[in-house]
VOVOLO-303631 format. One record per residue: residue number from 1; x, y, z of N, C-alpha, C in turn; residue in one letter. Coordinates in nm, 4 decimals. Layout:
BEGIN
{NUM, {X, Y, Z}, {X, Y, Z}, {X, Y, Z}, 'A'} ...
***
This chain:
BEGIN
{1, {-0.2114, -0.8674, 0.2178}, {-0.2906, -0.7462, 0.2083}, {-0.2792, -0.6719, 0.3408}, 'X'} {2, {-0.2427, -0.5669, 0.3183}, {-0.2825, -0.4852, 0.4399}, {-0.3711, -0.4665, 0.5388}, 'X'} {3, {-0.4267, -0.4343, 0.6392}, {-0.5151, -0.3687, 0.7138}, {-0.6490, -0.2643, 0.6521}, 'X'} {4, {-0.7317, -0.3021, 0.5843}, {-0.8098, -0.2221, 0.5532}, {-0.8706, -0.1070, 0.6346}, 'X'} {5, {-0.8428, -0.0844, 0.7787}, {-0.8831, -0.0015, 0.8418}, {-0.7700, 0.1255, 0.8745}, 'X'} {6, {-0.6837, 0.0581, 0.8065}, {-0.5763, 0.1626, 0.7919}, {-0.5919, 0.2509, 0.6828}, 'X'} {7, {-0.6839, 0.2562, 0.5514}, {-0.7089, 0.3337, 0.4268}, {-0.7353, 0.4916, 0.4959}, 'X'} {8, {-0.6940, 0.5720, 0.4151}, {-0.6892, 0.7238, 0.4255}, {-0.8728, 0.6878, 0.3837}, 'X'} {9, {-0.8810, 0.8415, 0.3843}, {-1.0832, 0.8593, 0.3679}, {-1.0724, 0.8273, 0.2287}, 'X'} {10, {-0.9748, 0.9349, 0.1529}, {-1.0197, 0.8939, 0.0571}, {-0.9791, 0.7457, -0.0649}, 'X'} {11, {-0.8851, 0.6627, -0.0080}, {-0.8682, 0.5151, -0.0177}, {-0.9699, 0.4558, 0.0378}, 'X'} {12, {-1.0566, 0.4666, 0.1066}, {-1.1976, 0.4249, 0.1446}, {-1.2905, 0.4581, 0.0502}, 'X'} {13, {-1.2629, 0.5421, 0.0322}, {-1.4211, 0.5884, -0.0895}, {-1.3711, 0.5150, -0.2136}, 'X'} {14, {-1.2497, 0.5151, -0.2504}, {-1.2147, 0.4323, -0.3477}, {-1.2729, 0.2984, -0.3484}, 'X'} {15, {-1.2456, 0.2406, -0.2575}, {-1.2211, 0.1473, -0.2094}, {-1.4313, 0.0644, -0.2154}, 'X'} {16, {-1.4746, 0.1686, -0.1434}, {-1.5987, 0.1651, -0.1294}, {-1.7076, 0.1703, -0.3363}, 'X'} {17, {-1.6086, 0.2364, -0.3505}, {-1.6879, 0.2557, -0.5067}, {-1.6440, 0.1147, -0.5875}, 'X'} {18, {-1.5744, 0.0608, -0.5633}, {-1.5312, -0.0495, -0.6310}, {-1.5862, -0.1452, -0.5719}, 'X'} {19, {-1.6083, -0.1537, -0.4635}, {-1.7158, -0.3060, -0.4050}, {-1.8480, -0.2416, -0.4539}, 'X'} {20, {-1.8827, -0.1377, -0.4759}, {-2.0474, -0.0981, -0.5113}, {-2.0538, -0.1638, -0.6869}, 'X'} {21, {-1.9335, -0.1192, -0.7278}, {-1.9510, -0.1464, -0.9294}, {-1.8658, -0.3058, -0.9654}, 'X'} {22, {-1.8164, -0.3304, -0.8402}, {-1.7297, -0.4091, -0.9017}, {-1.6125, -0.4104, -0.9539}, 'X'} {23, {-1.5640, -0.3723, -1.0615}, {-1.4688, -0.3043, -1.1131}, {-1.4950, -0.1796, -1.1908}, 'X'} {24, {-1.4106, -0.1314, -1.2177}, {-1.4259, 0.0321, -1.2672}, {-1.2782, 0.0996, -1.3255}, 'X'} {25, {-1.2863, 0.1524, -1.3904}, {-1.1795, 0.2287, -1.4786}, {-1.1528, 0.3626, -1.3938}, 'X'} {26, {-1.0458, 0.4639, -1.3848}, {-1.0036, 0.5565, -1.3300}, {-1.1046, 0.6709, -1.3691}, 'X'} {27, {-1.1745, 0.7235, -1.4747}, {-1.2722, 0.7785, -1.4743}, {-1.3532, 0.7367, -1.4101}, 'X'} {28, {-1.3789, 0.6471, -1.4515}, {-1.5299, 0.5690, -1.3519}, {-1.5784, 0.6343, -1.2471}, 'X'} {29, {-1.4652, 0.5837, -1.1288}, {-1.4152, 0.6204, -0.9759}, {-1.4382, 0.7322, -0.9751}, 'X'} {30, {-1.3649, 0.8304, -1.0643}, {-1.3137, 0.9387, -0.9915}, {-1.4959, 1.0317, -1.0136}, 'X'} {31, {-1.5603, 0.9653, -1.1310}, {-1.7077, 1.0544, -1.1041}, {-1.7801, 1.0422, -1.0055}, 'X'} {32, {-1.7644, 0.9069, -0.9465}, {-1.8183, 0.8765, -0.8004}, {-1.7769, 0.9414, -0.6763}, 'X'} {33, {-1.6593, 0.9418, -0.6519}, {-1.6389, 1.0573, -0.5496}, {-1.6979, 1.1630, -0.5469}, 'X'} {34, {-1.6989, 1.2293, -0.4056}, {-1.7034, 1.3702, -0.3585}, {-1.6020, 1.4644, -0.3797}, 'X'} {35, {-1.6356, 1.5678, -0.4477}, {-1.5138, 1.6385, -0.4218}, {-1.3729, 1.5820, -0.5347}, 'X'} {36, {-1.4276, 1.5599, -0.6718}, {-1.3499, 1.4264, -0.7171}, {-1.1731, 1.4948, -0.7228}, 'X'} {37, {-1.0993, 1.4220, -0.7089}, {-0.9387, 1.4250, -0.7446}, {-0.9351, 1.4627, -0.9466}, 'X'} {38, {-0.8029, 1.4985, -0.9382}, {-0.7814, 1.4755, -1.0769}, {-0.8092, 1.3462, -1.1442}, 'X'} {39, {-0.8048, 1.3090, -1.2794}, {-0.7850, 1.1723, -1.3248}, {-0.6323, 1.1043, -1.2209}, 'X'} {40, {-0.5200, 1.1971, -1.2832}, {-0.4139, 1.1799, -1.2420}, {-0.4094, 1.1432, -1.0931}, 'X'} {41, {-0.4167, 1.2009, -0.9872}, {-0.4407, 1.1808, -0.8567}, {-0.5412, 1.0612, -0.8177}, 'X'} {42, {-0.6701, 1.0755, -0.8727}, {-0.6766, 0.9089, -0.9165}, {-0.6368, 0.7550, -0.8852}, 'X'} {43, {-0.5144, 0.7938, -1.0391}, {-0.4548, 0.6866, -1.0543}, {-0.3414, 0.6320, -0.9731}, 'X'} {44, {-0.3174, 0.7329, -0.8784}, {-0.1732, 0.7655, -0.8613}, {-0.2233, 0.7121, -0.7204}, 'X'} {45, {-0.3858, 0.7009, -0.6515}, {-0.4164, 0.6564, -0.5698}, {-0.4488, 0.4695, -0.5919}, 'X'} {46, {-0.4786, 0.4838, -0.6957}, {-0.5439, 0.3188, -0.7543}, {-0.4169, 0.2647, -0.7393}, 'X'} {47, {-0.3202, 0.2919, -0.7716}, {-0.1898, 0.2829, -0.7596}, {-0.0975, 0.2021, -0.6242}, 'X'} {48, {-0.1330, 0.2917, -0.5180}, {-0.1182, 0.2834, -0.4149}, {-0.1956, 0.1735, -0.3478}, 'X'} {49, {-0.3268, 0.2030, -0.3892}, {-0.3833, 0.0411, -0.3666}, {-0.3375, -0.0510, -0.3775}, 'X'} {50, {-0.2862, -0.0482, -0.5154}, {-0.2414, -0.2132, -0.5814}, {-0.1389, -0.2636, -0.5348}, 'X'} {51, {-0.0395, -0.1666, -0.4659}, {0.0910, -0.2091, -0.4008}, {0.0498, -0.2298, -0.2316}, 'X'} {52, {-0.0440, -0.1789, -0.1909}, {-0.0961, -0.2588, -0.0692}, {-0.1208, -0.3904, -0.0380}, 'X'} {53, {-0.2289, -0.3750, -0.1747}, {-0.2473, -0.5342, -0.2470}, {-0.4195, -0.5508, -0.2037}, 'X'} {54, {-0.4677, -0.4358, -0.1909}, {-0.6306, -0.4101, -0.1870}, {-0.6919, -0.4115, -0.3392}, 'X'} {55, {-0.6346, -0.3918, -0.4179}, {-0.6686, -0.4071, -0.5509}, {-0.5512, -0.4672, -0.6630}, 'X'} {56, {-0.6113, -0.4736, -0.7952}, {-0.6003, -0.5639, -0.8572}, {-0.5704, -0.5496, -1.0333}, 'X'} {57, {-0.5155, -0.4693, -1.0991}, {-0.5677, -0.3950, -1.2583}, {-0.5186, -0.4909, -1.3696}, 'X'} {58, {-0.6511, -0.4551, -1.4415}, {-0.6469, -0.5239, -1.5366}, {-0.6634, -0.4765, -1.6775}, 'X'} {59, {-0.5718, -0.5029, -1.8121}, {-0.6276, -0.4254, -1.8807}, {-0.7702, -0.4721, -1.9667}, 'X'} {60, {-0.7990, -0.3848, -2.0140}, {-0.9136, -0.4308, -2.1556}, {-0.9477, -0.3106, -2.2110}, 'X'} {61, {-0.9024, -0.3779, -2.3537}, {-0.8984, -0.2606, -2.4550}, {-0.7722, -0.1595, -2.4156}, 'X'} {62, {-0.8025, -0.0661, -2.4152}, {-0.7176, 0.1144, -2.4051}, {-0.7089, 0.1423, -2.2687}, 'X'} {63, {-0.8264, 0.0667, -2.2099}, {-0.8704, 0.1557, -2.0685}, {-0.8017, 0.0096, -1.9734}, 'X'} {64, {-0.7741, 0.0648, -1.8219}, {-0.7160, -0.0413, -1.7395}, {-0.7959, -0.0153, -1.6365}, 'X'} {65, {-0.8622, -0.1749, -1.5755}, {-0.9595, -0.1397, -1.5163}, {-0.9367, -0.2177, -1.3873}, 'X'} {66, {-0.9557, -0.1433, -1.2820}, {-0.9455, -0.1990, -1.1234}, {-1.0658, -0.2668, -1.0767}, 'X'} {67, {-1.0149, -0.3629, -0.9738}, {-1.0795, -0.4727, -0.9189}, {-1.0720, -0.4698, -0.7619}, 'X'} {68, {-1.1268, -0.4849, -0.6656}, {-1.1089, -0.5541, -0.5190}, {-1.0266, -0.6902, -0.5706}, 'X'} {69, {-0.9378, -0.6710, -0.4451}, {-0.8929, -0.7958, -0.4066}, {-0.9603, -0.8702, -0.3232}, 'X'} {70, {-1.0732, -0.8750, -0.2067}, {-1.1451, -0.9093, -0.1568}, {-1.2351, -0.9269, -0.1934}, 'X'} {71, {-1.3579, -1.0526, -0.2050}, {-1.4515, -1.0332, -0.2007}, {-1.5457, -0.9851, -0.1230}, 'X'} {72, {-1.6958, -0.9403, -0.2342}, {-1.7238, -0.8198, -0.1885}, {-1.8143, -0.8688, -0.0136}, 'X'} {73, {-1.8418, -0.9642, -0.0250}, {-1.8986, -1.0285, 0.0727}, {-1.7844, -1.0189, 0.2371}, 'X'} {74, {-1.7136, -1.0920, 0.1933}, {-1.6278, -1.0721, 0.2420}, {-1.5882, -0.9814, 0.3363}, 'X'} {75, {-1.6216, -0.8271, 0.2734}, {-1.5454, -0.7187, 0.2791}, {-1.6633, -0.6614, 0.3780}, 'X'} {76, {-1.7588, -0.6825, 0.3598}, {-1.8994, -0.6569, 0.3982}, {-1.9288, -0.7086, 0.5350}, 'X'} {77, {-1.8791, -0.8504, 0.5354}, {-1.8573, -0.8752, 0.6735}, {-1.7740, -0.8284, 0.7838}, 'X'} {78, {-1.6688, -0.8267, 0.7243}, {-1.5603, -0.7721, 0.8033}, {-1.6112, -0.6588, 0.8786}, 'X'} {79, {-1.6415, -0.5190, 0.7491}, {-1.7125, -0.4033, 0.7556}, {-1.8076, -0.3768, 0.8934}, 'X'} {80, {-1.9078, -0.4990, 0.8274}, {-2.0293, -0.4993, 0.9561}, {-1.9644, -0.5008, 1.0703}, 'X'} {81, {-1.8371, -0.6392, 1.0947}, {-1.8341, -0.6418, 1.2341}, {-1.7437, -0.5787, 1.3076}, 'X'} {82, {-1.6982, -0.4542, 1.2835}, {-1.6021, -0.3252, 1.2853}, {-1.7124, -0.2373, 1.3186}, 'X'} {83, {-1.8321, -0.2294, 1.2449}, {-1.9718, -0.1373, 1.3048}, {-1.9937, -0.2145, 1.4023}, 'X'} {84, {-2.0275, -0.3203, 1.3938}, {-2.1028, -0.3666, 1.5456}, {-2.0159, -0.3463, 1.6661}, 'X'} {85, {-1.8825, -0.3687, 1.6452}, {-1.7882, -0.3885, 1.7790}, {-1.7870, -0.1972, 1.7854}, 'X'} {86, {-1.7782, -0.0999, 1.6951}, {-1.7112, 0.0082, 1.7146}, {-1.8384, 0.0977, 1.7961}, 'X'} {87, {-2.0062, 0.0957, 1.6934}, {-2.0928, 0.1522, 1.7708}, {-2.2142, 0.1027, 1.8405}, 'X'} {88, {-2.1810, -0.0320, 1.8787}, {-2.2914, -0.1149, 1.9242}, {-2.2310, -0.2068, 2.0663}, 'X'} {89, {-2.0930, -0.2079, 2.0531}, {-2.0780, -0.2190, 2.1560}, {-2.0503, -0.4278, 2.1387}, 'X'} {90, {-2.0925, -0.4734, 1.9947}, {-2.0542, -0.6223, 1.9754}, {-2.2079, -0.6706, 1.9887}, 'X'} {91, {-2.3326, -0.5927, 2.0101}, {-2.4425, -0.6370, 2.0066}, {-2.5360, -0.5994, 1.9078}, 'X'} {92, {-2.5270, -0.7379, 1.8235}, {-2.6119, -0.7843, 1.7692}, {-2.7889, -0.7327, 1.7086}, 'X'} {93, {-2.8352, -0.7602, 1.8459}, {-2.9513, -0.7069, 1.8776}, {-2.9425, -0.5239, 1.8777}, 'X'} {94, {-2.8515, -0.4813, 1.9178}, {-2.8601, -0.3193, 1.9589}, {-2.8557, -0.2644, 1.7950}, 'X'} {95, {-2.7833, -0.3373, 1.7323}, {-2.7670, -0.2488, 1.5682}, {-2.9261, -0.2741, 1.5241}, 'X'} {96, {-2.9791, -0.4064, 1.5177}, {-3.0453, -0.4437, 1.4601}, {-3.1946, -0.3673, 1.4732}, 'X'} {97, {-3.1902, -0.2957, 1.6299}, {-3.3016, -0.2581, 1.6763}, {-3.3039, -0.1163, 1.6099}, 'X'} {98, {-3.1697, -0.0567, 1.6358}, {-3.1417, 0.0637, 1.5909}, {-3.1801, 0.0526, 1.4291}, 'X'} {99, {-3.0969, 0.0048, 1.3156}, {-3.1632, -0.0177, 1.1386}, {-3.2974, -0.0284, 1.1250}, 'X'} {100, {-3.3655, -0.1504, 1.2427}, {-3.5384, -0.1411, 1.2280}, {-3.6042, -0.0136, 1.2169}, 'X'} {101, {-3.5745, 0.0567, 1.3642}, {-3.6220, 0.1808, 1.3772}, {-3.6172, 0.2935, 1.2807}, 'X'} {102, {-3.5032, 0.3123, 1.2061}, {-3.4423, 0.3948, 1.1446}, {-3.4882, 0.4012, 0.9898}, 'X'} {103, {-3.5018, 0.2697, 0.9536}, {-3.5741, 0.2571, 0.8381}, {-3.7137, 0.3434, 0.7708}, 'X'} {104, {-3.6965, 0.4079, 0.6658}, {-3.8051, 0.5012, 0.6435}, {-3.8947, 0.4653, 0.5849}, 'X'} {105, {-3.8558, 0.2965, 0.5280}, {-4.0219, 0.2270, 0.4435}, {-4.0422, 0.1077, 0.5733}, 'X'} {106, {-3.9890, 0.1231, 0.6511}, {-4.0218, -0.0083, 0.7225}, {-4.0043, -0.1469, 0.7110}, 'X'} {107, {-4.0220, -0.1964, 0.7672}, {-3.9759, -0.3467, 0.7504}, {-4.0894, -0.4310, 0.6606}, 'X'} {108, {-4.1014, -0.5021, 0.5152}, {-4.1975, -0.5777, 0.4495}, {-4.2005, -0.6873, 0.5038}, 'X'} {109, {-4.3218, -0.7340, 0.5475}, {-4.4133, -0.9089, 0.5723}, {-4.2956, -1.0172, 0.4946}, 'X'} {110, {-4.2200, -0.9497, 0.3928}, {-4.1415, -1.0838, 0.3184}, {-4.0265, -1.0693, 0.4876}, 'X'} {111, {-3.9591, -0.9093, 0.4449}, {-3.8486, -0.8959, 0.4966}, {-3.8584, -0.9722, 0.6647}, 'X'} {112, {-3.9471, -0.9308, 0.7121}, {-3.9942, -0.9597, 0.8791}, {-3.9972, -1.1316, 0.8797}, 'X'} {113, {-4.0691, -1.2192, 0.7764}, {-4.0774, -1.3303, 0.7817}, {-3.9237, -1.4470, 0.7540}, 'X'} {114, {-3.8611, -1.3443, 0.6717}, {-3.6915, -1.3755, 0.6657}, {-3.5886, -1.3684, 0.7724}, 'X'} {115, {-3.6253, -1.2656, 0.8525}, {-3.5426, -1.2857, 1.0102}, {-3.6082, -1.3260, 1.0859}, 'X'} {116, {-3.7149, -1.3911, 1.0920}, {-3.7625, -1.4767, 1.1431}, {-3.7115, -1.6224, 1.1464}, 'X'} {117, {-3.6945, -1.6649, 1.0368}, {-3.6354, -1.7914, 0.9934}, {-3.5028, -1.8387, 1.0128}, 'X'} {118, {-3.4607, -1.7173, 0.9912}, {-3.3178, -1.6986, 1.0324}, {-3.2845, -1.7303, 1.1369}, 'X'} {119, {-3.3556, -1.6178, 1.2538}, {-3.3418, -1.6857, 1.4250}, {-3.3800, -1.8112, 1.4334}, 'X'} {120, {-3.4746, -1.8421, 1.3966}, {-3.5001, -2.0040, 1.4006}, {-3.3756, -2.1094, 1.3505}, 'X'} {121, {-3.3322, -2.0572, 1.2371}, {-3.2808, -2.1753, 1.1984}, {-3.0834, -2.1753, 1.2903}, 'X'} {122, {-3.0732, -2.0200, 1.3498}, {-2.9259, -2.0134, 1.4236}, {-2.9741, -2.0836, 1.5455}, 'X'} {123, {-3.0923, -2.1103, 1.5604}, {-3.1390, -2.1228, 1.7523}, {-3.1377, -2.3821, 1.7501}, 'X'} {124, {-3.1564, -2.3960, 1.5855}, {-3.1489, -2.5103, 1.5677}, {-3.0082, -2.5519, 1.5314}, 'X'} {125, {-2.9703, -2.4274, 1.5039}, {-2.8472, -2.4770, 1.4968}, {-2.7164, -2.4462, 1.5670}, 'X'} {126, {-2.7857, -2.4275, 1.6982}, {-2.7124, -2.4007, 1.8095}, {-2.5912, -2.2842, 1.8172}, 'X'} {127, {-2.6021, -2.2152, 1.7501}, {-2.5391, -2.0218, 1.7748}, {-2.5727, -1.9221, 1.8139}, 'X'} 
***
């Protein structure tokens, strides 16, 4: 597989709509975009994916439907730690303070008591 940080914007948004649904058909996609492409242009991008080897098609039924090659977890991590190193500088704490703040419902008694546990349980387990 390629370099995922090499995707054009809009091979990212692709890219991005398919870890959000999972898989998805060329209509699908293309209602999710901004600004959407033709069907054709599209496909002709899903396409390009698949020979990267970022995705994956499959048929069912009439319609042929695309997949991540990555999992989505996976992809998520990676993701994160490309944000942390690119606008945080590799700290941890600096994103984390920044999302707290930023948050417009705030942090819930569940949510607060969950990174709590968390630090606890990386600090027992020595990371």
């Amino acid at each position: 597989m390629s370099d995922p940080s090499k995707l054009s914007r809009r091979e990212r948004q692709i890219m991005d709509a398919l870890f959000s649904r999972g898989e998805a058909t060329v209509n699908q996609i293309a209602g999710t975009l901004p600004d959407p492409p033709t069907p054709m242009a599209v496909r002709r991008m899903l396409h390009i994916l698949v020979e990267k080897g970022h995705l994956r098609r499959c048929g069912q039924g009439r319609e042929v439907v695309y997949a991540p090659m990555e999992a989505r977890l996976k992809a998520g991590r990676s993701a994160f730690e490309k944000v942390l190193e690119t606008f945080f500088g590799g700290s941890l704490e600096e994103a984390l303070a920044a999302h707290l703040v930023s948050r417009k419902d705030g942090v819930s008694e569940e949510e607060r008591d969950r990174l709590v546990q968390l630090i606890e349980q990386t600090r027992k387990e020595g990371r």
